[in-house]
N, C-alpha and C positions, 0 to 999 in steps of 0.2 A: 482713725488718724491717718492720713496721709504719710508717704514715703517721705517725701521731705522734711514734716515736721519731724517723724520717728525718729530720722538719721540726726537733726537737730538735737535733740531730746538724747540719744544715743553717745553724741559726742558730749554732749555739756556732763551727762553722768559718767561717762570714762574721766574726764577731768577732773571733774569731784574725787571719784573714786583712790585716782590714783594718790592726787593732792592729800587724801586721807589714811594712805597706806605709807608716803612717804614723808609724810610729819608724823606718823605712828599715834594718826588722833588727836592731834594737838592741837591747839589754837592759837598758839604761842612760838610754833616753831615756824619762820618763814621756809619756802620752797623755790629754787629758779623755776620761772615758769617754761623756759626752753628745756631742761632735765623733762620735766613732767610733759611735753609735746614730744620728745623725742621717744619716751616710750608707750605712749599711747598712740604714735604712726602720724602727729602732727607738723612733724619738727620740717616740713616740706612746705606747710603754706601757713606763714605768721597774720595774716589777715585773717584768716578761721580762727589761730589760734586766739585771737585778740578780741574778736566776736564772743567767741565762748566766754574770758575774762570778762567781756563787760557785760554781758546776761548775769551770770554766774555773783558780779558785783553788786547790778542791781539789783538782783532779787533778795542781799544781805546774806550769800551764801558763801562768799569767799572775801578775801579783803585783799586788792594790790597794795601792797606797800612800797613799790618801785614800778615806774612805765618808764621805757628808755624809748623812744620815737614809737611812742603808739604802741612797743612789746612789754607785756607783765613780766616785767625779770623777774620779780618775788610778789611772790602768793601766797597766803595763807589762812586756813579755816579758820571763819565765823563761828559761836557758839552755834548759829543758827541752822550752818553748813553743815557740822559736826554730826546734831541733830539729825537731819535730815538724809544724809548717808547712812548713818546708823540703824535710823528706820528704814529705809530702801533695802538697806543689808540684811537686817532683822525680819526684814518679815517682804519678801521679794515677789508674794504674789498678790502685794496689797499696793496700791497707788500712793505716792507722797503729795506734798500740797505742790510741789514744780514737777514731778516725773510721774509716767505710768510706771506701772510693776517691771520690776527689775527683771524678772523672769520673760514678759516680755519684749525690753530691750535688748536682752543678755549684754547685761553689762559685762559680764567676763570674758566674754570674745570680743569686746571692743579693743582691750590691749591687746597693740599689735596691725599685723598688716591689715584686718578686715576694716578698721576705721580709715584707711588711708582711697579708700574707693571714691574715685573721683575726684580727690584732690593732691595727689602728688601731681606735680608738673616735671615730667623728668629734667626739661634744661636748668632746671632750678639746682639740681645738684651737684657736689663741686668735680672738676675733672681737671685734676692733678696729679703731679708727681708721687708716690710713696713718701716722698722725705717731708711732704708739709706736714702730718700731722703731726711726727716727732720733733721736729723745730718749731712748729709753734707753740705742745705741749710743752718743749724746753723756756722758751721764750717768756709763756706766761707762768710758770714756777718760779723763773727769775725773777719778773715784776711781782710775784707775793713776796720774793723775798724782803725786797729792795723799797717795797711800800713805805715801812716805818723808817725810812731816810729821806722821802720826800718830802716829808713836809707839808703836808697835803691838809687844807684846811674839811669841816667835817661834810659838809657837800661834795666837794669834790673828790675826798673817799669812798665816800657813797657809791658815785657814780662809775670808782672805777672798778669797785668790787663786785658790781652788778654787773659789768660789761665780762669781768674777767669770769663770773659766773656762768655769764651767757653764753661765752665763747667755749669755756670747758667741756659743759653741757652739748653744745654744738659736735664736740669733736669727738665723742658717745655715739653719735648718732652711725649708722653704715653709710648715709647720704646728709651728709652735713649742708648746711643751706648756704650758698656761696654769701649772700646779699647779708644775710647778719651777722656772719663771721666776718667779712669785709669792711660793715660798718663800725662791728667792736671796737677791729682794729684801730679803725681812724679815730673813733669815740675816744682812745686809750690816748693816739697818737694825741689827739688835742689837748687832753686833762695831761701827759706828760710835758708839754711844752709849755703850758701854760706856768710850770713850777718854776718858783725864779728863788726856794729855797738850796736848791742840788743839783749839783753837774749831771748825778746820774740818771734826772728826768730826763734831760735832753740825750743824754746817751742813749738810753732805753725808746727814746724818740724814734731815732734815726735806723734802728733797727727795722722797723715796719713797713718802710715802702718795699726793702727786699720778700719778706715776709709774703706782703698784696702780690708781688709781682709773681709768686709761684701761682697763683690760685688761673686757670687757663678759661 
């Protein structure tokens, strides 16, 4: 097997793996997919991460049940997936019907900084002040509070629990990704203004370009 495909193979199994550690096996519990890139060392390049999702999808091993611009914000295990980690786990020096033996991909040293080889882009990470994370983890607390006042028809719920997921997960990370924290924001910004049930969307609105403007 080639080094490329390995590393291929290597990150789609870290995916899995983790995907299966933090649903605790479930098939039924969805997962933000930026959480689960942030700690397998992907939360730096959302194009890999989105690759891996749609391998991962087609082969019936994982299921999106949210893409927000091309990002899996929520993921979660196939019976199929379930299976097949299980067996990778189970028995590590035997091949699955999608991975070689876990043994030697070492999937257990994939979480973490050794999968991020070659693909962090350092300008990619955010370079701000100390006070953005606390004011934005302020900000989007506020907006869970304030959800069940909007008014918010069942899509566009959807859309803004996923962003507000995406964004949380983001702010986990040591090097949060400026680009999908950025677009959260505005994601938020749009689904807040678009409310023409409560004053407190547009309020909660008008918070967010100060918010963008800290990010350098």
């Amino acid at each position: 097997m080639n080094e490329m495909l390995k590393m291929k193979q290597k990150r789609r199994i870290a995916f899995l793996n983790k995907l299966y550690d933090l649903s605790d096996g479930s098939i039924s519990n969805p997962i933000n997919g930026a959480e689960i890139a942030v700690q397998i060392g992907l939360s730096d390049d959302g194009n890999l991460l989105t690759d891996i999702a749609k391998y991962l999808e087609n082969e019936d091993l994982i299921k999106v049940a949210a893409w927000i611009r091309g990002f899996p914000a929520s993921v979660q295990l196939t019976h199929s997936g379930l299976k097949e980690i299980e067996v990778a786990l189970g028995n590590p020096d035997k091949p699955t019907e999608h991975f070689m033996p876990v043994n030697i991909l070492h999937v257990e040293n994939m979480i973490g900084s050794n999968i991020q080889q070659g693909s962090v882009n350092s300008n990619q990470s955010l370079s701000f002040n100390n006070e953005v994370k606390p004011e934005l983890a302020e900000f989007l607390n506020k907006l869970k509070r304030e959800i069940p006042n909007l008014g918010l028809d069942e899509e566009s719920f959807q859309e803004l629990q996923a962003e507000i997921n995406t964004a949380e997960a983001q702010l986990t990370s040591p090097k949060p990704k400026v680009s999908i924290l950025s677009e959260c924001l505005r994601s938020i910004q749009r689904v807040l203004e678009a409310t023409t049930g409560s004053a407190i969307g547009g309020h909660l609105a008008t918070k967010i370009p100060a918010l963008l403007s800290l990010f350098v």
